[in-house]
C-alpha positions as a LaTeX table, in Angstrom:
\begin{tabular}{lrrr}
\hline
Residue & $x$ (\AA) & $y$ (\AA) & $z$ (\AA) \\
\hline
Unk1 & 191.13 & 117.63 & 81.98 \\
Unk2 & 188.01 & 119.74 & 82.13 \\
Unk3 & 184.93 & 117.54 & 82.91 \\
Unk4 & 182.33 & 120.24 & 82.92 \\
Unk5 & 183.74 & 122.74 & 80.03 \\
Unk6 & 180.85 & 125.37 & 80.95 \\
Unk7 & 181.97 & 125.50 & 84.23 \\
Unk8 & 185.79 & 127.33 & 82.97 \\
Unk9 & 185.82 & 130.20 & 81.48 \\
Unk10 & 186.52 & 130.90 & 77.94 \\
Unk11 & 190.19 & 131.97 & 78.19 \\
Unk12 & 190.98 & 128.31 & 80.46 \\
Unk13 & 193.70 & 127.25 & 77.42 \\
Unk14 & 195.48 & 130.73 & 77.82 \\
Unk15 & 195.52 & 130.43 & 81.88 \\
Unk16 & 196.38 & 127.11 & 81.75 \\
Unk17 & 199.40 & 127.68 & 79.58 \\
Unk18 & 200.48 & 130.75 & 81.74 \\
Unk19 & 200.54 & 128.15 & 84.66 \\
Unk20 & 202.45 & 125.36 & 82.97 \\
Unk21 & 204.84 & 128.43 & 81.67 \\
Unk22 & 205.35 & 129.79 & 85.01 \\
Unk23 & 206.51 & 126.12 & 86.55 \\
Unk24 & 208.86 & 125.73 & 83.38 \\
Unk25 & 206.64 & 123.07 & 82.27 \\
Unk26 & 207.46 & 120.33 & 85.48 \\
Unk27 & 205.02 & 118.98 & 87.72 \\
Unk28 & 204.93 & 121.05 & 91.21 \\
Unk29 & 204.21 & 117.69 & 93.33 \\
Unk30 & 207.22 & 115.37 & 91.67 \\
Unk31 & 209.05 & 117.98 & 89.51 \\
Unk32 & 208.76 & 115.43 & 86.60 \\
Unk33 & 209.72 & 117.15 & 82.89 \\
Unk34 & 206.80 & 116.95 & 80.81 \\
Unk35 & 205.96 & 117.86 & 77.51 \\
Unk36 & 205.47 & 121.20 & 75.83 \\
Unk37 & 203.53 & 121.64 & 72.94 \\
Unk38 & 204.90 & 119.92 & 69.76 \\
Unk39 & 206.51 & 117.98 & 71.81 \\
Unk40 & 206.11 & 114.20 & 72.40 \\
Unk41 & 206.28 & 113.03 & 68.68 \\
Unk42 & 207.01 & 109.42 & 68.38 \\
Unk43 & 205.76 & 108.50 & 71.62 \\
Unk44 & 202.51 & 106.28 & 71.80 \\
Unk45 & 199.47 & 108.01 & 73.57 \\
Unk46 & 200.00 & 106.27 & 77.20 \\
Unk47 & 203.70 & 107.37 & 77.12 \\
Unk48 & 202.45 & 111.24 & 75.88 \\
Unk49 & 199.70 & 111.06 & 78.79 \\
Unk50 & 202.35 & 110.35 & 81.39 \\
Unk51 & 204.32 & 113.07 & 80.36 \\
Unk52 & 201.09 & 115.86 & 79.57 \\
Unk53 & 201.14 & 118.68 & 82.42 \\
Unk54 & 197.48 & 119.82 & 83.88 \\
Unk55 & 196.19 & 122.58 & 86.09 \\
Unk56 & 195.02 & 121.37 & 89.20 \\
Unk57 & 192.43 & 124.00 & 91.42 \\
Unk58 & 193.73 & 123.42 & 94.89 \\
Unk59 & 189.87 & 123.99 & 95.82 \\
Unk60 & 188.15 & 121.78 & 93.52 \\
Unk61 & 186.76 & 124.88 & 91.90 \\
Unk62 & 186.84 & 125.22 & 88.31 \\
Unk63 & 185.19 & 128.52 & 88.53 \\
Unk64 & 187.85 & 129.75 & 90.70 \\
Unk65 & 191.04 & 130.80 & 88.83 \\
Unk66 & 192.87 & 133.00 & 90.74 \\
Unk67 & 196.48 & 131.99 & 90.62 \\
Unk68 & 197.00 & 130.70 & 93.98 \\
Unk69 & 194.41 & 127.83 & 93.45 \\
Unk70 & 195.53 & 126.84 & 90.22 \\
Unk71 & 198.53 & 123.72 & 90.65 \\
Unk72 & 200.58 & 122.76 & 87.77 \\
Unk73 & 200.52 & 118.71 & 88.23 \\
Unk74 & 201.57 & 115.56 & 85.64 \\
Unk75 & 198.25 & 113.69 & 84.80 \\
Unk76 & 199.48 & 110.92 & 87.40 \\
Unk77 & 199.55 & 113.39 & 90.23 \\
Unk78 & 197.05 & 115.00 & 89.23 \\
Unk79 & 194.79 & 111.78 & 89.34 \\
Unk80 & 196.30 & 110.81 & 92.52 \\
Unk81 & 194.65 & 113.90 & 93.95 \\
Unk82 & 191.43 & 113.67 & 92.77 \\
Unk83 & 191.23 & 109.65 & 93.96 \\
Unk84 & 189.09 & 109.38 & 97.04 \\
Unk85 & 188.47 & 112.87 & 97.15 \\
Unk86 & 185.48 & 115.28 & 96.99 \\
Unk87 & 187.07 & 116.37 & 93.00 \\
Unk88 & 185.62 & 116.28 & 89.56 \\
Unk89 & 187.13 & 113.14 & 88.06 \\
Unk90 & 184.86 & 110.23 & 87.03 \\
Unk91 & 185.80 & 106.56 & 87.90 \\
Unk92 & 186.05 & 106.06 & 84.39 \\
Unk93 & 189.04 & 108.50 & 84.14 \\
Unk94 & 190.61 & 106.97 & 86.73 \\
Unk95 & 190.58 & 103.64 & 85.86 \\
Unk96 & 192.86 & 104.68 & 83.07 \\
Unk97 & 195.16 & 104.63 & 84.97 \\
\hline
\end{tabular}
């Protein structure tokens, strides 16, 4: 869900992965299943965004990637984070939900 790609560093997609890896690919705040790659075929796009696993920074600090900031989440929890807080989600992304 990067919103500022020059502010990750090159290798985000491999630390990301290593994240959603580690947590067996389920959300850390509701333990929801969600999709690993390949998966999801035959669902339509909201159903596959409900199901897609992020990394969250616990600081709101792309920059910072040490692995005790970084928070496998479901896009919902994820986005139910970032509402009302100081993160780096638009209103528009939110009001996709």
């Amino acid at each position: 869900m990067p919103i500022h790609r020059a502010r990750y560093p090159a290798d985000w997609e491999d630390i990301a992965k290593a994240v959603k890896e580690a947590t067996l690919w389920r959300c850390s705040k509701c333990h929801k299943q969600c999709l690993r790659p390949g998966e999801g075929r035959g669902l339509n796009r909201s159903e596959r965004a409900l199901q897609t696993l992020t990394v969250h920074h616990a600081n709101f600090t792309p920059e910072d990637n040490r692995i005790e900031n970084l928070i496998a989440l479901c896009a919902p929890c994820h986005l139910s984070i970032h509402r009302g807080s100081r993160g780096n989600v638009s209103l528009g992304q939110l009001s996709l939900w």
